[in-house]
ZAFI-342105 format. One record per residue (C-alpha): residue in one letter; x negated, y, z; residue number from 1. Coordinates in nm, 4 decimals, always signed. Layout:
<pts>
@rest a	xx X	yy Y	zz Z	nr NUM
...
</pts>
This chain:
<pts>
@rest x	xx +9.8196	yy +20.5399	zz +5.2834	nr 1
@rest x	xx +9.5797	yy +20.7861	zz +5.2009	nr 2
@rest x	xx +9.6366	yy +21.1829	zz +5.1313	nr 3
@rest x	xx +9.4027	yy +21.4845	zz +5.0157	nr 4
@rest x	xx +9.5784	yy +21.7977	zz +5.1426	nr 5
@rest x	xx +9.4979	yy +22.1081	zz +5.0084	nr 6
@rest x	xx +9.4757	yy +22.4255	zz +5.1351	nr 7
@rest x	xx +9.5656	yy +22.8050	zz +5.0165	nr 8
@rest x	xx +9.3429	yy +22.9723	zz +5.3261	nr 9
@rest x	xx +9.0033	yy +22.7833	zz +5.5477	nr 10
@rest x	xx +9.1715	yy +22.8657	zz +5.7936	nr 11
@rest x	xx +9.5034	yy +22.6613	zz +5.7331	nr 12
@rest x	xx +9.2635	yy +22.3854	zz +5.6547	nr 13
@rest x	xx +9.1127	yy +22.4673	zz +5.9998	nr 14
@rest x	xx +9.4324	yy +22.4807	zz +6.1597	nr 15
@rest x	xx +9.5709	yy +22.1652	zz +6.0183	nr 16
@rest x	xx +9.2600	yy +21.9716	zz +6.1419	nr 17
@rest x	xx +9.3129	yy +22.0514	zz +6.4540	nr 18
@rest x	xx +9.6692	yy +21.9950	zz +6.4763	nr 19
@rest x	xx +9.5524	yy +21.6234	zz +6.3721	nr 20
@rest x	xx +9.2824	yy +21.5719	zz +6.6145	nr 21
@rest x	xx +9.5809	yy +21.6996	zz +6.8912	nr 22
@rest x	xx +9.8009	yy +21.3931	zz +6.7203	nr 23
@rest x	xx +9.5078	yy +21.1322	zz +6.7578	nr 24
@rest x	xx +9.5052	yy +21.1091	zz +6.3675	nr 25
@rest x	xx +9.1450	yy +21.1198	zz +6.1972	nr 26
@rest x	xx +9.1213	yy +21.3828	zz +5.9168	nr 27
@rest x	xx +8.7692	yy +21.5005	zz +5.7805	nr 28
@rest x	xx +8.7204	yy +21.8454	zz +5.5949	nr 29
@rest x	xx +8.5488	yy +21.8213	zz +5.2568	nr 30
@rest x	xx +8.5325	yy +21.9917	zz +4.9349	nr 31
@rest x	xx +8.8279	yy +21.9904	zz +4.7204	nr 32
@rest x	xx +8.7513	yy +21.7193	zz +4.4447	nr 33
@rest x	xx +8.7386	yy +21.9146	zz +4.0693	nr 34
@rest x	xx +8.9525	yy +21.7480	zz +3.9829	nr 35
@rest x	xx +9.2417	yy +21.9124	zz +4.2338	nr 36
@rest x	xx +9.0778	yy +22.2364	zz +4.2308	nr 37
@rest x	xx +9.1963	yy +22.4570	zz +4.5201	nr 38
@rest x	xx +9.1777	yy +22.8434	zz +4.6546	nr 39
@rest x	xx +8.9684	yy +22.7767	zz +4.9499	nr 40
@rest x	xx +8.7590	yy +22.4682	zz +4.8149	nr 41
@rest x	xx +8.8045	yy +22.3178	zz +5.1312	nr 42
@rest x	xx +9.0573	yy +21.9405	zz +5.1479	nr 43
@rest x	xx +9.1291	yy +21.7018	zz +5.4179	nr 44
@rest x	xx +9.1682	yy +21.3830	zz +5.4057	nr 45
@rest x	xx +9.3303	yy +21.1438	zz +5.5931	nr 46
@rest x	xx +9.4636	yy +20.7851	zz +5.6642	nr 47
@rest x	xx +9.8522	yy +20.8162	zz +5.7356	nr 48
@rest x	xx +10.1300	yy +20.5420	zz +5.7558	nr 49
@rest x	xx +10.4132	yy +20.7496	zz +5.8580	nr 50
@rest x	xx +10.6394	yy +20.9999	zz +5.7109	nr 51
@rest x	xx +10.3912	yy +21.2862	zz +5.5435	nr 52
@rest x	xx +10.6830	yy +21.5238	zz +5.6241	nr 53
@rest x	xx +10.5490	yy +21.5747	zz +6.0483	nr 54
@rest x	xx +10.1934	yy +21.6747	zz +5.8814	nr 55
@rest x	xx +10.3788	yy +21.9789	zz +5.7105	nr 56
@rest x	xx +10.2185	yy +22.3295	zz +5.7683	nr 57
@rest x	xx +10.3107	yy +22.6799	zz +5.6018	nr 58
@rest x	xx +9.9308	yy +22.6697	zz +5.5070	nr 59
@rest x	xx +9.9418	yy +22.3577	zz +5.2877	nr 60
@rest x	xx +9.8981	yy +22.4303	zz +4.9194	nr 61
@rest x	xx +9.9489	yy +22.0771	zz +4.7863	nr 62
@rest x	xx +9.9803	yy +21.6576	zz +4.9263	nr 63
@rest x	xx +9.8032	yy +21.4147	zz +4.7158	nr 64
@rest x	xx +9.8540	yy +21.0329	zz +4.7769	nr 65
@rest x	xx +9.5220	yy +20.8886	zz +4.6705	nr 66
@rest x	xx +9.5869	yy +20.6092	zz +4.3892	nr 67
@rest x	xx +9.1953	yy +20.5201	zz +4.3795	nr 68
@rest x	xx +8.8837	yy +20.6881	zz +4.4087	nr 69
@rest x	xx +8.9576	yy +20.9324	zz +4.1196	nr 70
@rest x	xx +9.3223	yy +20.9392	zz +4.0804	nr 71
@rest x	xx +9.5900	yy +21.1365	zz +4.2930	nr 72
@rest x	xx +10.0011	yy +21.1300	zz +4.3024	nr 73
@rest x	xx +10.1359	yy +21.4604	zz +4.4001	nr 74
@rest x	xx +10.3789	yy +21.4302	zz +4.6607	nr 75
@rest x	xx +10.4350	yy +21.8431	zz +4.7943	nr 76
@rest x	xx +10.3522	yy +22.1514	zz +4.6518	nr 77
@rest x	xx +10.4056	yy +22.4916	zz +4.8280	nr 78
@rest x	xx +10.4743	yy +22.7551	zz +4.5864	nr 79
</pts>
């Protein structure tokens, strides 16, 4: 499936990329879409087929599964 995670800090987004590069999983840094809005304007986004649970950092804002190119399910939100 695939996610947009966003971020409350750049560098949580940071952070998280690289702890995805460390588990061989391909994640790109982008704006947030408007339509998600975030505090640091940065996403990632990612193909994932496991659990999204072992991607889970303090720095993670919200998950989004992506529906279609426009759409997103939230799955997590940190409060």
């Amino acid at each position: 499936m695939k996610y947009t995670v966003v971020f409350h800090t750049q560098s949580g987004a940071i952070k998280f990329d690289n702890k995805m590069r460390k588990m061989k999983i391909p994640c790109l840094l982008q704006p947030v879409p408007r339509k998600l809005s975030s505090s640091c304007g940065i996403c990632a986004r990612l193909t994932y087929a496991e659990d999204v649970d072992a991607l889970m950092e303090p720095e993670i804002e919200r998950i989004y599964r992506d529906v279609s190119s426009n759409e997103y399910e939230l799955l997590y939100k940190n409060e």
